[in-house]
C-alpha angles and dihedrals in degrees: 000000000000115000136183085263108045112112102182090128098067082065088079086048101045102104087071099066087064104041092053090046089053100039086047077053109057096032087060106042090038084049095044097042095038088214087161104018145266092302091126082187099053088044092056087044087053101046084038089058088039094055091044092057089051084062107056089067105067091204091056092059095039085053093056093039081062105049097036099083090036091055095048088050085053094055083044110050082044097054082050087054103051085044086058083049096059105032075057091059112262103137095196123020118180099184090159085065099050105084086210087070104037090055090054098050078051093058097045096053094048089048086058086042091057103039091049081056088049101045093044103033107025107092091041089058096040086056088048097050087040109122116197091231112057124199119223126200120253101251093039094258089130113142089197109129135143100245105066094204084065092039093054090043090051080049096053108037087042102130088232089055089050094047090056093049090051094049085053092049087054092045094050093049093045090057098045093044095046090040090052 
């Protein structure tokens, strides 16, 4: 049933949000580093040539089908923050020279980065790594399952998994809190 929402058509179209990512990429890096030179003509053959070879691997262009909208939540959900900042009365604010912040915004974007590999890649290579024979822990806590989304779940949310997280998260307070 087709609805106002449905946008099963950008599915035949989806090979041009990465080409144009890739191709907005490369112009402006090759143009603000003049790698090559000032040839503004020679820089968008070369990101043309460079976007058209992104799209000749498929999982390059579902991985950056993925991370494109998370990573537009996360602009997003930054500018708002820094709006926040200000309507709370901070007049200048130079987050892009604070390393603590640099070093979030990095994270985040390899978090996405991993995720998009997981999404896209995980249940091939889950069917690669598959052995017909599958070992089970001894008091049934195996996480082993065909589907890789549940897999990773049953890895994540493993009450040995938790309780180290919880240990980390102790460890990490007690530090800060001893160090300050």
């Amino acid at each position: 049933m087709a609805t106002p929402l449905d946008l099963g058509l950008l599915n035949v179209v989806d090979f041009i949000f990465p080409f144009l990512l890739v191709w907005a990429f490369m112009f402006a890096m090759l143009q603000k580093t003049k790698i090559i030179g000032d040839a503004m003509v020679v820089n968008a053959l070369i990101a043309t040539v460079a976007g058209f070879t992104v799209l000749l691997s498929r999982t390059v262009v579902d991985l950056i089908n993925f991370m494109i909208p998370w990573f537009a939540i996360a602009i997003i959900f930054f500018i708002l923050l820094l709006l926040l900042f200000m309507i709370m009365g901070y007049k200048e604010i130079n987050a892009y020279q604070d390393p603590g912040v640099r070093w979030v915004l990095i994270a985040v974007g390899i978090l996405i980065a991993f995720a998009a590999f997981g999404k896209v890649l995980g249940q091939s290579l889950l069917e690669q790594a598959a052995q017909p024979a599958e070992v089970q822990a001894e008091d049934g806590g195996g996480v082993a399952s065909e589907n890789f989304q549940q897999s990773v779940f049953l890895t994540i949310f493993h009450p040995k998994v938790l309780g180290l997280l919880i240990v980390f998260a102790i460890a990490v307070f007690t530090v800060a809190l001893m160090s300050g």
